[in-house]
C-alpha positions as CSV (number, residue, x, y, z in Angstrom):
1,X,0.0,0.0,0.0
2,X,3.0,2.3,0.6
3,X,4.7,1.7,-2.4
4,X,1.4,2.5,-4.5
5,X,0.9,5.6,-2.3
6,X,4.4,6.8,-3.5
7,X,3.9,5.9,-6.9
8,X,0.7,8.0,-7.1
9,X,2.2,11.1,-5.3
10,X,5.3,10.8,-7.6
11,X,3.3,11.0,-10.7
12,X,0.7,13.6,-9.4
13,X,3.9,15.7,-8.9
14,X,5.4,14.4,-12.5
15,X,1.8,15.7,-13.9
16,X,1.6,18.6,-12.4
17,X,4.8,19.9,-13.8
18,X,4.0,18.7,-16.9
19,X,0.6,20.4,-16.6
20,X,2.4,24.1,-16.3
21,X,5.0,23.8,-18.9
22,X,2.1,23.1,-21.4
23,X,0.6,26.6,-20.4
24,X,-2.4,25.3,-18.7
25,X,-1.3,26.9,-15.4
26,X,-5.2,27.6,-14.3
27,X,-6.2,23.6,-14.7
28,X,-3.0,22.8,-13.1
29,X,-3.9,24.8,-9.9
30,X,-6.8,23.4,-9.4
31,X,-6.7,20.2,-10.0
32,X,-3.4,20.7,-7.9
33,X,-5.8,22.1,-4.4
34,X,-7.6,18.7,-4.8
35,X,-4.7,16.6,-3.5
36,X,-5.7,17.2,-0.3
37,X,-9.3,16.7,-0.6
38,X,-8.6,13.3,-2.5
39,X,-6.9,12.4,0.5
40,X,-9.3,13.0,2.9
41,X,-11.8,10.8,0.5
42,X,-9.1,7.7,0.5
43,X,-9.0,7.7,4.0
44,X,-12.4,7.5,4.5
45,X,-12.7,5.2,1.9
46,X,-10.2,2.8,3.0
47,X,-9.7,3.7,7.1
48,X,-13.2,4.7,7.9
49,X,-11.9,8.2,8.6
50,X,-15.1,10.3,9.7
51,X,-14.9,13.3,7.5
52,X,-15.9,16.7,10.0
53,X,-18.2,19.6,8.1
54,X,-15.1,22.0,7.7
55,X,-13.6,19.1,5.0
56,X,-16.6,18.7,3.1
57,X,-16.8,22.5,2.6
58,X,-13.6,22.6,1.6
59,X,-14.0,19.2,-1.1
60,X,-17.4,20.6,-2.5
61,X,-16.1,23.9,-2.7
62,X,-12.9,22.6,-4.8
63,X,-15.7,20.3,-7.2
64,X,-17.1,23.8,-7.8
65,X,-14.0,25.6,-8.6
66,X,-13.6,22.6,-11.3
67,X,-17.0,23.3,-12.6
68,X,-16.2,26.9,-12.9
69,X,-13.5,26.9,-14.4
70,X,-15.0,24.3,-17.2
71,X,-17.6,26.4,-18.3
């Protein structure tokens, strides 16, 4: 589980510099701010973690930034 942890925080990191030199900084932020929130969703997923109002804000409020920005 570590190893696939590491993996997938090397390659967000590999992606996200990718992401900038193409010019694209705006999706690259954003999609950047959600690392936290997608963390906060695996460990409830896979620890049970109880997620506390303040996280949700923050996770729906990152969803809508995506939205916004797509339109």
């Amino acid at each position: 589980m570590v190893i696939l942890n590491i993996s997938a925080d090397v390659l967000g990191s590999l992606f996200y510099v990718l992401a900038v030199q193409s010019g694209r900084m705006d999706i690259a932020a954003v999609l950047g701010s959600l690392y936290s929130g997608a963390t906060v969703m695996l460990a409830w997923l896979f620890l049970r973690e109880k997620i506390i109002g303040m996280q949700r804000l923050g996770i729906a409020i990152a969803m809508l930034a995506i939205v916004l920005i797509t339109l």
